[in-house]
Every structure is written in C-alpha cells, then in structure tokens.
C-alpha positions, -999 to 999 in steps of 0.1 A, spaced: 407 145 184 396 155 149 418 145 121 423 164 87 414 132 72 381 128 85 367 158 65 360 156 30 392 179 15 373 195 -10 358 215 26 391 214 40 411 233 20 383 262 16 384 271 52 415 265 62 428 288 29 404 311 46 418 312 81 451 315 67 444 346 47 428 359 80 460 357 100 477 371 73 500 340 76 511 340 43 504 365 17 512 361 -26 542 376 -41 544 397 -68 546 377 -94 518 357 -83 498 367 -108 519 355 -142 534 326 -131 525 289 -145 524 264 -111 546 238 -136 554 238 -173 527 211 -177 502 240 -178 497 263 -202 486 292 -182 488 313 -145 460 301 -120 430 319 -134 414 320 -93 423 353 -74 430 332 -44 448 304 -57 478 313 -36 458 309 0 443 274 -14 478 265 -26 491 275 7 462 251 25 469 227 5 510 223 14 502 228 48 478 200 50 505 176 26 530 183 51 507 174 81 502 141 67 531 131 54 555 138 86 582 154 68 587 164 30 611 187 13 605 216 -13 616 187 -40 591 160 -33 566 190 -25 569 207 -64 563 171 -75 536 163 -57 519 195 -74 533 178 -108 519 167 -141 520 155 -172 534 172 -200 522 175 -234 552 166 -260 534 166 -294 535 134 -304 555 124 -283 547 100 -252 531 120 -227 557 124 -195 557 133 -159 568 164 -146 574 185 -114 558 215 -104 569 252 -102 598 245 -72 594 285 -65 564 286 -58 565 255 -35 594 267 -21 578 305 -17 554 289 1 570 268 27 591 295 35 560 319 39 541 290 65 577 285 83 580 325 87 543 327 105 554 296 125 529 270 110 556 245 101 594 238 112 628 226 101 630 187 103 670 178 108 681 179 72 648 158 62 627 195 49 599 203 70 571 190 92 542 209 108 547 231 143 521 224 174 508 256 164 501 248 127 492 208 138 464 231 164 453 255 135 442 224 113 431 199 140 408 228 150 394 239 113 388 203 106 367 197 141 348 233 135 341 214 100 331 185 112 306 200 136 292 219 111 288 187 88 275 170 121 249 192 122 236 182 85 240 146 90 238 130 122 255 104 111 288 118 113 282 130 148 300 95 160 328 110 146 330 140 172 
C-alpha cells in the first residue's frame, strides 16, 4: 500500500488539489479572494487556486497526524510576524479559513469527527489519497526505475 509519504509533496499536493476540485469536494468562499491566510502576511494568496492546494494540503496534515483540531491546524499554517523592531514572533494562521476548510472536506465526507479530539481522515478520504499517491508513484516509477521497489 502506497503511503502519502512516499511521494515527494511538492507532487502531492498538485494532484490531489486537482482531484479535489474535480469532485467538487470543496469549493472557495466568497471572500476567498481578499483574505490574508494569517496576519503574518501582508497580502491575499496571489494563485487562483490557492484554496484547492490549501484544501490538499489539510487533508494530507490530518492524514498524518491522526487527529488535529482547527486550533493546532491555523498554527500549523502559522508564521512569523514582523513587529518593527521589535523581536520577530510566532503566530497562527487565519482560524477561518482553516476552519472553512475542514468543515468543507467533513461536508463531502473526506474526513470525520474524532470524540472531542477535532478530526481525523474518513476511509473514503484515507482511499482518495492512498490512491493519488500510488497513481503518483507509478507515474514517477515510470521515470526512474528505481522507485519501482517502492510499488
């Protein structure tokens, strides 16, 4: 069984951000478009589809961590923030749009409630990215043999 983690994630997220726009299994909000992902940055994603990569991306954090809420989630997407001259500190990221998110991938039935512990991936989600990162796989297979003993 193919792993998420035995594809390079710069490929990863591509496809899978791809496949999820297909499905229509999430879809960006309104505001999408003006919103900063964390007041560490100074402006709105300048991509079109940052929203599907985003939405890749959590889906594949949650697959790998077991379970995570919106909270550790928005600071996982954190950074740090520029204070003048002031000391540089760490911050969380937008907790809307992580939480816009989850709620988006828990509606099309990608990921699940976990007790009172946030959310962990469904057995349909944990079959949608086993099965872009073996398609992915093959696909590097077949440009280096080498990673065919991976199959």
């Amino acid at each position: 069984m193919t792993h998420p983690n035995d594809v390079p994630t710069s490929a990863l997220l591509p496809k899978l951000a791809a496949e999820l726009k297909n499905r229509n299994a999430v879809a960006p909000p309104p505001w999408a478009d003006f919103v900063k992902t964390g007041v560490h940055k100074e402006r709105a994603p300048q991509a079109e589809d940052w929203w599907y990569l985003r939405s890749a991306s959590v889906l594949r954090k949650i697959y790998l961590k077991g379970h995570i809420g919106v909270t550790r989630l928005s600071a996982e997407y954190g950074g740090k923030r520029d204070r003048g001259s002031a000391p540089y500190h760490a911050r969380s990221g937008s907790g809307s749009v992580a939480r816009e998110i989850v709620q988006q991938l828990e509606k099309s039935g990608l990921i699940q409630r976990f007790k009172t512990h946030g959310r962990r991936v469904s057995p349909e989600g944990q079959k949608l990215l086993d099965t872009v990162s073996r398609d992915l796989l093959r696909a590097l297979a077949a440009e280096r043999p080498a990673l065919a003993k991976y199959l």
